[in-house]
C-alpha positions in Angstrom: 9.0 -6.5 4.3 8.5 -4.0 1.5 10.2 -1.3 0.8 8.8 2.2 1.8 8.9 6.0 0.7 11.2 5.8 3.7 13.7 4.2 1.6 14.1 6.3 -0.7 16.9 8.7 -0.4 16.8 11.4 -2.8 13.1 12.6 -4.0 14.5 16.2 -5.3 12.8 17.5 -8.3 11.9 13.5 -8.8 8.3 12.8 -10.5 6.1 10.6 -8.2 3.3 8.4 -9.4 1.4 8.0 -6.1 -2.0 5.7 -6.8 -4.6 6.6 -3.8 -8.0 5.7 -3.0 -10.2 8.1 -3.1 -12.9 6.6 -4.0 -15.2 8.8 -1.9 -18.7 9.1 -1.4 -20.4 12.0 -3.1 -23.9 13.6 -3.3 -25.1 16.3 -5.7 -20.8 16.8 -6.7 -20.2 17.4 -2.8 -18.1 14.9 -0.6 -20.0 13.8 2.3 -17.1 11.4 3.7 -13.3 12.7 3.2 -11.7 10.2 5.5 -9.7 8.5 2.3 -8.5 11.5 1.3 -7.5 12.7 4.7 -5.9 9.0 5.1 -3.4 10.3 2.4 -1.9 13.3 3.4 0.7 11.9 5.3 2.1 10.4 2.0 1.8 13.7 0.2 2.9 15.7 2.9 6.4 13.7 2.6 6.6 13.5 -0.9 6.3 17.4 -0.8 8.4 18.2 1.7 11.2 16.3 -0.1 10.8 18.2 -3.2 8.9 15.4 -5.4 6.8 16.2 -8.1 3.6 14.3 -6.8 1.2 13.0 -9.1 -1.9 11.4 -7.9 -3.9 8.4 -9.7 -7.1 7.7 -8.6 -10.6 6.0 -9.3 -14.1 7.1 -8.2 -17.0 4.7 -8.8 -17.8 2.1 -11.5 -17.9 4.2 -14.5 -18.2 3.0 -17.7 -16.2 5.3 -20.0 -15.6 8.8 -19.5 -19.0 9.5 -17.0 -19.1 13.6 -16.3 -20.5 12.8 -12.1 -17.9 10.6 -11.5 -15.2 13.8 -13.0 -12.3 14.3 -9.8 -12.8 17.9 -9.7 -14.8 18.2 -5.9 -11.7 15.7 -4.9 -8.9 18.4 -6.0 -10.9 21.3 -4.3 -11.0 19.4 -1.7 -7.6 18.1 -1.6 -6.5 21.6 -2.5 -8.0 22.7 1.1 -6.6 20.2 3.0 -3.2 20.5 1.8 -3.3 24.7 1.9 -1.7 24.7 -1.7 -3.6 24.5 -5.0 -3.8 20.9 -6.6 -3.9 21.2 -10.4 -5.8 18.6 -12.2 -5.4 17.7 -15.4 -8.5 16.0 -17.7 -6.5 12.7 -19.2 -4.7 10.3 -17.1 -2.4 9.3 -20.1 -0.8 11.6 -23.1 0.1 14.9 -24.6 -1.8 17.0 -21.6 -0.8 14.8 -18.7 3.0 15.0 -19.7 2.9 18.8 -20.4 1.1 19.7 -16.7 4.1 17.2 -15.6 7.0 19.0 -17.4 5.9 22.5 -15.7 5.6 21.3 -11.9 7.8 22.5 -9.5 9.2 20.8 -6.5 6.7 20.0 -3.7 3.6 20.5 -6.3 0.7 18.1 -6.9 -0.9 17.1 -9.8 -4.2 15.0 -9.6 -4.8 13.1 -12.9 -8.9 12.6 -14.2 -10.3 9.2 -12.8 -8.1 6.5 -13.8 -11.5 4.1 -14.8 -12.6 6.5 -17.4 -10.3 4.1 -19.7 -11.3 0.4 -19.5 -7.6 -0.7 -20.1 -7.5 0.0 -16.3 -9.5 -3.0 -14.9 -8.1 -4.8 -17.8 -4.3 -4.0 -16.4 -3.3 -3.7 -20.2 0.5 -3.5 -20.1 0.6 -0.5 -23.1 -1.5 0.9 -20.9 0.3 1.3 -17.9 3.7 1.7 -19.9 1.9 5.0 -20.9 0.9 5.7 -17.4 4.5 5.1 -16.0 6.1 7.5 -18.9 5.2 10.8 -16.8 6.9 9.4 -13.7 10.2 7.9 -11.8 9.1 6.0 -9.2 5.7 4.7 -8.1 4.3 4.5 -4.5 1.4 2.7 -3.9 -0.7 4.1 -1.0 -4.3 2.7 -2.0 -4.9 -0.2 0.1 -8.4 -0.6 -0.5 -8.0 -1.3 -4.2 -4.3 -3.5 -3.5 -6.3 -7.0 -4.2 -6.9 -5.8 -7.6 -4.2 -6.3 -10.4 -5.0 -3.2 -12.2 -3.1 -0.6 -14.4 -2.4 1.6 -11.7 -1.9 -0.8 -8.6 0.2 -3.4 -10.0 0.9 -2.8 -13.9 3.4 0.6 -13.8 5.3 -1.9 -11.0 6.4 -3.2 -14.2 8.3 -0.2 -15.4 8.8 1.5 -12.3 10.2 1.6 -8.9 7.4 0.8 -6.6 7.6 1.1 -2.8 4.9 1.7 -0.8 3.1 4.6 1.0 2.6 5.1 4.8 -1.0 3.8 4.8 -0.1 1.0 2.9 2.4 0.3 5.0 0.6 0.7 8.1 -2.1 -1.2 6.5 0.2 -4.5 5.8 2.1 -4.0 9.1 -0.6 -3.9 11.9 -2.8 -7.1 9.8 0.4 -8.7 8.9 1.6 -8.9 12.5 -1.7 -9.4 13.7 -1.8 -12.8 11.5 1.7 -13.6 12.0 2.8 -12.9 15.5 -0.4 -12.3 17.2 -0.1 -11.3 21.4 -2.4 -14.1 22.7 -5.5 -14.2 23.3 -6.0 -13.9 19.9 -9.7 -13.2 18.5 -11.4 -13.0 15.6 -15.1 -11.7 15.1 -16.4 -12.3 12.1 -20.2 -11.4 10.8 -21.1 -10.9 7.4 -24.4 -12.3 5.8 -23.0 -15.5 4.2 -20.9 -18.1 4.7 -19.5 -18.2 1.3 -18.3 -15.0 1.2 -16.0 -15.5 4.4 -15.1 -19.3 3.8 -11.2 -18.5 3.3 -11.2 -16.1 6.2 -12.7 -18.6 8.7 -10.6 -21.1 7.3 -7.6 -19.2 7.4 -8.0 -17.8 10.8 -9.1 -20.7 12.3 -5.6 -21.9 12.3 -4.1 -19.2 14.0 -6.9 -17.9 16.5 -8.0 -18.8 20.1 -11.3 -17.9 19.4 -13.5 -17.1 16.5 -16.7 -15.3 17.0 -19.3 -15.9 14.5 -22.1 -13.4 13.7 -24.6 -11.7 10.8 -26.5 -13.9 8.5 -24.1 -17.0 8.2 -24.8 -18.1 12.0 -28.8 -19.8 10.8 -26.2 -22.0 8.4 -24.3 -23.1 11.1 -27.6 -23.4 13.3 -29.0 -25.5 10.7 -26.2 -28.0 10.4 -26.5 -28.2 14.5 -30.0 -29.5 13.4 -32.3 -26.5 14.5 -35.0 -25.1 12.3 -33.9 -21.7 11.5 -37.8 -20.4 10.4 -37.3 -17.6 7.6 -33.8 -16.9 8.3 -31.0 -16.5 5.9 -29.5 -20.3 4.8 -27.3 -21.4 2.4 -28.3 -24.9 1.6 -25.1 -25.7 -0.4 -23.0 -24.5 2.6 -24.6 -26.8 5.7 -22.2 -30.0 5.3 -19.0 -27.6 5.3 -20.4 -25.5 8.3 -20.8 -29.1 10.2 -16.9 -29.8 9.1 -16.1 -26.7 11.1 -18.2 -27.0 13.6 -16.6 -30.4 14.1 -13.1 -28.8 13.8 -12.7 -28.4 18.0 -13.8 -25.4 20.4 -12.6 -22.4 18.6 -15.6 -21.5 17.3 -18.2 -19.5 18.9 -22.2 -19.3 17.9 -24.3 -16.8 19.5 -26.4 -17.9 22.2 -29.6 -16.2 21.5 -30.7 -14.2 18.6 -33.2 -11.4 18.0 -36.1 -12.3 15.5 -38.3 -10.4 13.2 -40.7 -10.0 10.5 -38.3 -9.0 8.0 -35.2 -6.4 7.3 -37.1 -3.6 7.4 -39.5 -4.1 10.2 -39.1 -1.2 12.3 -39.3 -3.1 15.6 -37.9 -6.6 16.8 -40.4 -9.5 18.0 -38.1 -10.6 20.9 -35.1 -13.0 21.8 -34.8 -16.7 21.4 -32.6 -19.6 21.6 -31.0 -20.3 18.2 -33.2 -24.1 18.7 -36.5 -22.0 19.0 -36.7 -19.8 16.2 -40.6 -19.1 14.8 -41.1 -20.8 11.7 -42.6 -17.6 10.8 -39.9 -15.3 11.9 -36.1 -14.1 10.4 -33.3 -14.0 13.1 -31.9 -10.6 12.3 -29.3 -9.9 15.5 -27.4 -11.4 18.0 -29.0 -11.1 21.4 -27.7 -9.4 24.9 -26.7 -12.9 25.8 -24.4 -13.4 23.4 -23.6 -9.5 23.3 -22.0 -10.7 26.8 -20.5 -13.9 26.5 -18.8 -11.5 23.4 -17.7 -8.8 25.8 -16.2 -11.8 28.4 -14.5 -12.8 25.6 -13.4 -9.5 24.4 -12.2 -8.9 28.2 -9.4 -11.6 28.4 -8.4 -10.8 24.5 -4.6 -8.8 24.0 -5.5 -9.3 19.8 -8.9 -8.9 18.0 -9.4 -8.5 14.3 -13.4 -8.0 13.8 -14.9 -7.9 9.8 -18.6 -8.0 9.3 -21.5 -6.9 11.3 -23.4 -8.8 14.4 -26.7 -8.4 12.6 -29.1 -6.3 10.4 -27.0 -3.1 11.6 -28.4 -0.4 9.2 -31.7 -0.8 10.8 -32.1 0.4 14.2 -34.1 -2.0 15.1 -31.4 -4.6 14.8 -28.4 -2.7 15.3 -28.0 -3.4 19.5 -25.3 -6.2 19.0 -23.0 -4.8 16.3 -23.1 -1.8 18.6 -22.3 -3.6 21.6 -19.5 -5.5 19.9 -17.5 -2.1 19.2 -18.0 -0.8 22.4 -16.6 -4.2 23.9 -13.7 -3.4 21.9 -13.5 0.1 22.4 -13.2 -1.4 25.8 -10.3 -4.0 24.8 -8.1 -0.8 23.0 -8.4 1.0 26.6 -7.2 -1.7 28.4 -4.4 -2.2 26.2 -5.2 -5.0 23.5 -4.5 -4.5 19.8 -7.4 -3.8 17.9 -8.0 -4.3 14.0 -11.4 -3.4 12.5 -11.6 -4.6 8.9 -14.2 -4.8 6.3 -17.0 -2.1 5.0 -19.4 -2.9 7.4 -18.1 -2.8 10.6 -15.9 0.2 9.9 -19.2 1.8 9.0 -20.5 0.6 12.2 -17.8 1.9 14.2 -18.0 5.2 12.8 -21.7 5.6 13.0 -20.9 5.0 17.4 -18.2 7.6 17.1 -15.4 4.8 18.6 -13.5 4.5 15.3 -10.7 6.4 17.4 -10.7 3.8 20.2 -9.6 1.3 18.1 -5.7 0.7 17.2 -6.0 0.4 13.3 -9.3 0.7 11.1 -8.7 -0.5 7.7 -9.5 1.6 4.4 -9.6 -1.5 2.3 -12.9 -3.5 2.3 -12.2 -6.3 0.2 -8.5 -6.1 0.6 -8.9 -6.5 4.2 -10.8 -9.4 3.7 -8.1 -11.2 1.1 -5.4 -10.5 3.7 -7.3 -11.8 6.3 -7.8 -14.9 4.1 -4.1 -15.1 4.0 -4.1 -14.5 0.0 -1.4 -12.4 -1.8 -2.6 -9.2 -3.0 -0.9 -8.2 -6.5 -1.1 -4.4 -5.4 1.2 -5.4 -2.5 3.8 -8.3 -4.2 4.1 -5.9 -7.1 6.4 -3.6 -4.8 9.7 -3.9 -4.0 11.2 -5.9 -0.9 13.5 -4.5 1.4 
């Protein structure tokens, strides 16, 4: 267990180095998604409420050196509104200014400091770099998830001259995975889509030790069709991957293939060419979904399950065309969270997905961290998370 903002007893007048993600998206300088920001406040709100002297550390994008667009201004106005009390914001994230906006806070103010990825001593977790970071604070809470499986300046190098305990998100966030993983109410089941094995090889591997099932869906399910011996037609395979998809395939019954799949021209044709056995694909054809079939026998599944953890999409989802069973999927565990089971959606994709059908709130816990999810899931330490102090 790590220690939390909860265990720390006196925050008066105390200067707080909070790293958050608010990497959000923007459009012409105007946030069109807030939900990291809002997935803050209750971190802030505390820190404020106890008279701390909140700082805030963020990055926005992939910039490469000091990139005006990519400026944190619209996420102070923003933050500024959300909090009812103006959030200064200073142009450095290091020096002379920095520590001068910091010396004339008051109690329960916030300061947010310019994008932390302006300086590329930040991805390169130089340790002068985060000494100089750490200088303007006492303690340092980490409360961005999504960036925790990178060992950065500002998620793991200030741990170094710091306190560090971790924010209620991140708590949340390594609580409901961690017990997930660890003491899971049974059924346990894991969903897992994605376009390629390779990216999710640790995942499967990992949870196939501690699930009862493990759905398989997306574009990895034509490598495992293919080691089965079927001709997949124009669907997505990875060659190099067919041997170790038979090695799981030969691991015992936990594993679960869809039973039919929809097929198509390509991506982006805007209708689908019918459903087929995974042995039957066209040799002209892409399988691009999961069918209703397997949309069921998912849903069955999903029925007797009291834990599901679900990262990566059924299918093509951003096209309409081929976005029936990743729709289906969430509102078979919309379904599960109403009846009670414990339900963890993880991973870019499929949080997308669960927000474009309006059932993020049915779920119990949808993660903020994309490829963090991902490394917990694959049961590897994250340094943004074993930099920070245990209980």
């Amino acid at each position: 267990m790590k220690k939390t903002i909860k265990d720390l007893s006196d925050l008066k007048g105390k200067r707080v180095l909070v790293r958050v993600d608010f990497n959000v998206p923007l459009k012409e300088g105007r946030i069109t998604d807030d939900t990291r920001i809002r997935a803050a406040l209750p971190t802030i709100e505390h820190l404020r409420q106890k008279g701390a002297r909140v700082i805030l550390v963020s990055h926005l994008g992939r910039p490469k050196g000091v990139t005006e667009n990519l400026r944190l201004d619209p996420i102070a106005k923003r933050l500024s509104e959300l909090l009812k009390n103006e959030v200064k914001k200073v142009e450095d994230s290091v020096g002379a200014s920095v520590k001068a906006a910091v010396d004339s806070m008051k109690e329960g103010e916030v300061l947010l400091l310019e994008n932390i990825r302006f300086y590329p001593e930040e991805e390169k977790n130089d340790p002068e770099f985060a000494k100089k970071l750490a200088e303007n604070a006492d303690i340092f809470v980490n409360d961005a998830f999504g960036t925790a499986h990178r060992a950065h300046a500002s998620t793991a190098g200030v741990a170094k001259f710091l306190p560090a305990v971790a924010g209620f998100l991140m708590q949340k966030e390594i609580e409901t995975m961690g017990k997930a993983l660890e003491k899971p109410e049974r059924p346990f089941v894991a969903i897992i889509g994605g376009a390629k094995v390779s990216s999710k090889i640790g995942v499967i591997e990992n949870l196939l030790e501690k699930v009862d099932y493990l759905v398989l869906g997306g574009g990895m399910i034509f490598t495992f069709y293919r080691a089965q011996g079927y001709s997949t037609g124009k669907s997505l395979v990875e060659e190099d991957k067919i041997e170790l998809a038979k090695k799981l395939l030969a691991s015992g019954d936990k594993l679960v293939l869809p039973v039919d799949v929809v097929i198509g021209d390509s991506i982006e044709a805007d209708h689908a060419d019918g459903m087929v056995p995974p042995a039957n694909i066209p040799s002209d054809k892409i399988g691009l979904d999961i069918g209703p079939k397997s949309a069921a026998q998912i849903a069955e599944i999903l029925s007797k399950a009291k834990t599901v953890i679900w990262n990566g999409p059924m299918g093509v989802f951003e096209n309409p065309a081929f976005a029936a069973g990743t729709e289906e999927v969430a509102k078979a565990l919309a379904a599960a969270t109403a009846r009670g089971a414990v339900t963890i959606v993880g991973g870019g994709d499929s949080v997308a997905a669960v927000e474009k059908m309006k059932v993020a709130d049915k779920m119990t816990h949808v993660s903020t961290g994309g490829g963090a999810s991902l490394e917990f899931l694959e049961g590897l330490e994250l340094p943004g998370v074993a930099c920070l102090e245990d209980k």
